[in-house]
C-alpha positions in Angstrom: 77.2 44.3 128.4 78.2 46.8 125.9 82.2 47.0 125.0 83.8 50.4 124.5 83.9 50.1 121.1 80.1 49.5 120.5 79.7 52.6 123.2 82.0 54.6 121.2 80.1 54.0 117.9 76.7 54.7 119.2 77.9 58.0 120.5 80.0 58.4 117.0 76.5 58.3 115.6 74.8 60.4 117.8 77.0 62.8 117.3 77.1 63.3 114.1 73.2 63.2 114.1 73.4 66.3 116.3 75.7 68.1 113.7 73.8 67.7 111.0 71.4 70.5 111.3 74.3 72.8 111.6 75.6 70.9 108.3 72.3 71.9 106.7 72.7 75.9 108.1 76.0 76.4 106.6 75.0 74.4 102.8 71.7 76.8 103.1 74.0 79.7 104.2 76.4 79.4 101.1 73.4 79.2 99.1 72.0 82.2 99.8 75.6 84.0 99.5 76.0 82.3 96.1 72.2 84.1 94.7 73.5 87.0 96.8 75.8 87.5 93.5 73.1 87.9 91.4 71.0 90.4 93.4 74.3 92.3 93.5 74.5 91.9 90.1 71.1 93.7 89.8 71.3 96.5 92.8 74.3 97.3 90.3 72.4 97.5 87.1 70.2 100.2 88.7 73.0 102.5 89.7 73.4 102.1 93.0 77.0 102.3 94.1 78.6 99.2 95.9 79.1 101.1 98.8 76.0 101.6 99.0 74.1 98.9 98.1 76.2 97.2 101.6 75.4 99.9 104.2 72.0 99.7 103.5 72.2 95.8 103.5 73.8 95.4 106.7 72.0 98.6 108.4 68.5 96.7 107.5 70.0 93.5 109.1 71.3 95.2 112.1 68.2 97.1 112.6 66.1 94.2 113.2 68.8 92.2 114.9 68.7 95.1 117.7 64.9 94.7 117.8 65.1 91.1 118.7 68.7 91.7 121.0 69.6 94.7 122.9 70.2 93.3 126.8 74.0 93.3 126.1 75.3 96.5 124.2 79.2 96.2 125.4 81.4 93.1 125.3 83.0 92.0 128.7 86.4 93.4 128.0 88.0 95.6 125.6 89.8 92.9 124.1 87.0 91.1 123.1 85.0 94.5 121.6 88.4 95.0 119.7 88.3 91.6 118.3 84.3 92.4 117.5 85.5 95.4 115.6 88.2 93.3 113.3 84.9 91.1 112.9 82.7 93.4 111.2 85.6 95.3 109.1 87.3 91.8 107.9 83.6 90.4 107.2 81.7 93.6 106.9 83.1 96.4 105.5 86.2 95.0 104.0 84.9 92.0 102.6 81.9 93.6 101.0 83.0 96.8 99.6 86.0 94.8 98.0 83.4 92.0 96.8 80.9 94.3 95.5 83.4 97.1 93.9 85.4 94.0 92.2 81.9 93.2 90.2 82.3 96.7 88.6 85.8 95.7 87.0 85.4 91.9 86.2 83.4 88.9 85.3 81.3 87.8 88.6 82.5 84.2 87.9 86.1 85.4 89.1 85.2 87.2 92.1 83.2 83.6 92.6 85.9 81.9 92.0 88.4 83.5 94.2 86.2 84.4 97.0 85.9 80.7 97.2 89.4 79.9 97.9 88.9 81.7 101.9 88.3 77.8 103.0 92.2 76.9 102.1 93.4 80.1 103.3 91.4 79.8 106.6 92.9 76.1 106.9 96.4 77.7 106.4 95.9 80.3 109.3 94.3 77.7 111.2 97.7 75.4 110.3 100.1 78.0 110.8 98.2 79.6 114.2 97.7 76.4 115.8 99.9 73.4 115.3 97.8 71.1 116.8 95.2 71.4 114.1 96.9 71.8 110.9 94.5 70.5 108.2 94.9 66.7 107.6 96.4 65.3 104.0 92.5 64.2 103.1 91.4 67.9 103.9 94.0 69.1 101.3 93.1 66.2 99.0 89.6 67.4 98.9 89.4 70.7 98.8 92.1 70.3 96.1 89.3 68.3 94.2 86.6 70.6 94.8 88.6 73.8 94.0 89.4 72.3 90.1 85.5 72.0 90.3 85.0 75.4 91.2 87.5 76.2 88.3 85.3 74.3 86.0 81.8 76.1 86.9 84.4 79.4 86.1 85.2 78.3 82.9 81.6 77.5 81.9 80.4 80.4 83.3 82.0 82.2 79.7 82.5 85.8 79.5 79.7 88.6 80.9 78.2 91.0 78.5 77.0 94.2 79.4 78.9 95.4 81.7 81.7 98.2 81.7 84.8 96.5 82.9 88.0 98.8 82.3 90.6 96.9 84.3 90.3 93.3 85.4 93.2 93.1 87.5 91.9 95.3 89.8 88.3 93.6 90.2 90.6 89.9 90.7 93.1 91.7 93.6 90.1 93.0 95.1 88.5 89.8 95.2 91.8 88.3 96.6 91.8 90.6 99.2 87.9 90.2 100.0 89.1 86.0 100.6 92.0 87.1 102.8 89.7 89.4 104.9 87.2 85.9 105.2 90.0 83.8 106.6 91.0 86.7 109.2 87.5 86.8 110.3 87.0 83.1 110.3 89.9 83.3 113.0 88.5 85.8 115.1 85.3 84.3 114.8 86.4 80.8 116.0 87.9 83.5 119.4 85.3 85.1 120.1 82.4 82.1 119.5 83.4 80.7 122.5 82.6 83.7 124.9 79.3 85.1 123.6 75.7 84.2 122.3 75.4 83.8 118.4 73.1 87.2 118.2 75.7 88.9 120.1 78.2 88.5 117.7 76.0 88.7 114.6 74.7 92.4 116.0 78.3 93.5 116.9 79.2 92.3 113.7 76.9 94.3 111.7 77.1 97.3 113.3 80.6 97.7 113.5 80.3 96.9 109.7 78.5 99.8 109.0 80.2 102.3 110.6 83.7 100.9 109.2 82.1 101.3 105.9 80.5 105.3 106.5 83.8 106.9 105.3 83.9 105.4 101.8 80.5 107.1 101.0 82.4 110.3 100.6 84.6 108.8 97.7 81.4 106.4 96.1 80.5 107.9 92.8 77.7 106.2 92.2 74.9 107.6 94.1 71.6 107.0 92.6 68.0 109.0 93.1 65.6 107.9 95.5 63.5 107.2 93.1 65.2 104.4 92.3 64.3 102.6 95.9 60.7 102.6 94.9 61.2 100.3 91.9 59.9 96.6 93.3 62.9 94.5 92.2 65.2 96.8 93.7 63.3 96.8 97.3 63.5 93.3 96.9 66.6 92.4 96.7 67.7 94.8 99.2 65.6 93.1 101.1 67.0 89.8 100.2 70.5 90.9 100.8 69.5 92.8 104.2 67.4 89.9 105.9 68.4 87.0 104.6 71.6 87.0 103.3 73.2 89.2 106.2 70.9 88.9 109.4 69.4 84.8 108.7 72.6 83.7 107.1 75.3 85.8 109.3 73.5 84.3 112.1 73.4 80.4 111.0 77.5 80.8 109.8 78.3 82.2 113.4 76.6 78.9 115.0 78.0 76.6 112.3 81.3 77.6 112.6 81.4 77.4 116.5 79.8 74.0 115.9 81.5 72.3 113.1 85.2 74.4 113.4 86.4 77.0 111.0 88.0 74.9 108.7 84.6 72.0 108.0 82.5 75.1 108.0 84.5 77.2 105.1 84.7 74.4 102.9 81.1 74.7 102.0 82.0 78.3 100.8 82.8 76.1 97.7 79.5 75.9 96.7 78.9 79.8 96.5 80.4 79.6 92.4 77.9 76.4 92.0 74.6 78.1 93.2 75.6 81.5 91.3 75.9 79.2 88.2 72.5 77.3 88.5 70.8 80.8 89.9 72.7 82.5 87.0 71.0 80.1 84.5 67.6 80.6 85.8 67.7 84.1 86.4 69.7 85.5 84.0 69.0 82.6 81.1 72.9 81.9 81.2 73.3 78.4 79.5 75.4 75.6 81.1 77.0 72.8 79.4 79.1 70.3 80.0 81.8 71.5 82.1 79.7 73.1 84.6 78.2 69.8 85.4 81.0 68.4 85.9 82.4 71.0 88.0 79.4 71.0 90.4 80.2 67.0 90.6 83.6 67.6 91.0 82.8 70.4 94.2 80.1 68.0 95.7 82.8 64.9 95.8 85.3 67.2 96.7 83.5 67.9 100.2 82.1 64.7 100.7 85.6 63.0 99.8 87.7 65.4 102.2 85.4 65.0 105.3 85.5 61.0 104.6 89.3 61.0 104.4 89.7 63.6 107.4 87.7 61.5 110.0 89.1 57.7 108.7 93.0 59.5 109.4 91.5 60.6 112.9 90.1 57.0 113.2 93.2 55.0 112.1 96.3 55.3 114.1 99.4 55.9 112.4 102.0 53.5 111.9 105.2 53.8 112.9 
């Protein structure tokens, strides 16, 4: 016979055998977000305008998203195509304009590095939204370890040359309000997951994107000649950001997060600064030393450490 606590091991394990493919979507996911910097970077360098470089990014994605999904164009209620709008402007339109436009006034290692601090501010919505699921003290204690390690890959990252940066308290409140905008939509997301298909919310996601974003073209002033689309490094990294970064990655976050919860889901955002380093260094022959290994240490035991913690304080009852 089999006691209920070897029962509720084996299904312990079998559990978290199931979850570990979505573990594996949002650490690819975060990858491709953190060399999504550098194509940026790039798209930049060749005078296309932020504003830009995102419609066409997410029109490509949405494009072929419709191709593959079109049975459902309207959600079932109102409510619910409201919430789908505040998905694509707080991870769309909002997110990436601010993102992208922040690069033009500061070092990309700062927009990195506070982009990457959405996973605490999602865990305090989260905490403050619902009081059942405030963040335990082993959440906090590692993703307090694993933000000082995104701090480090920062601080190695040095200062940029070669760009024209004229105020960089603008590009650091813009990047502020680009991790703000992820929490929000990390919310809305966790809502809406639970009444719709993945490619239903990654389409209605995009494409209200988009259109939120249409208006700022009349202010960009940094509209390049189409000759400039013809240029092989530029069609590929659109094509980067377009199908993989948006359409693949948008796609494996939604289905991560309604899997593994908001909170376990941001967290690996913290690996976005450590991926732009290492792609950094091999694309743009930036040098690390030894504080950006230890920051990358530091964010890798900072995960591992708070997911360890959070499930032994579910496991252990507390004393009274």
């Amino acid at each position: 016979m089999i006691n209920d606590t070897t029962r509720n091991k084996i299904q312990s394990k079998h559990h978290g055998g199931s979850l570990l493919l979505f573990h594996i979507g949002a650490i690819f996911t975060v990858s491709v977000w953190g060399t999504s910097f550098i194509s940026t970077e790039i798209l930049l360098q060749h005078g296309i305008g932020p504003v830009v470089i995102y419609i066409i990014r997410f029109a490509i994605a949405y494009l072929v998203l419709l191709l593959i999904d079109h049975q459902r164009i309207m959600a079932q209620t109102w409510t619910d195509e409201l919430l789908l709008l505040l998905c694509g402007i707080t991870s769309g339109s909002i997110y990436f304009l601010a993102e992208n436009t922040a690069l033009l006034y500061t070092q990309a290692a700062n927009v990195s590095l506070i982009t990457s601090m959405a996973p605490l501010l999602t865990a305090l919505l989260i905490g403050l939204l619902y009081k059942s699921e405030r963040p335990s003290s082993g959440t906090w204690i590692g993703s307090a370890i694993a933000f000082i390690g995104v701090g480090c890959v920062i601080f190695n990252s040095g200062v940029s040359e070669g760009h024209e940066r004229s105020s960089g308290m603008i590009g650091d409140f813009l990047s502020l309000s680009a991790a703000i905008s992820w929490a929000v939509y990390s919310i809305i997301l966790r809502r809406v997951s639970a009444n719709y298909s993945t490619t239903f919310i990654t389409r209605k996601t995009l494409f209200y994107g988009v259109i939120t974003a249409l208006p700022f073209l009349s202010i960009e002033s940094r509209i390049p000649d189409c000759s400039v689309f013809m240029e092989t490094e530029v069609i590929f990294n659109i094509l980067f950001l377009g199908l993989v970064a948006s359409l693949i990655c948008f796609f494996l976050w939604s289905v991560s997060v309604k899997r593994l919860g908001a909170i376990q889901t941001s967290n690996y955002l913290y690996f976005s600064p450590v991926v732009t380093m290492i792609v950094a260094w091999i694309v743009l022959d930036e040098t690390v030393n030894l504080m950006g290994y230890i920051g990358c240490a530091l964010v890798i035991s900072g995960l591992i450490l708070g997911d360890y913690l959070s499930k032994y304080m579910r496991r252990t009852p507390a004393r009274k």
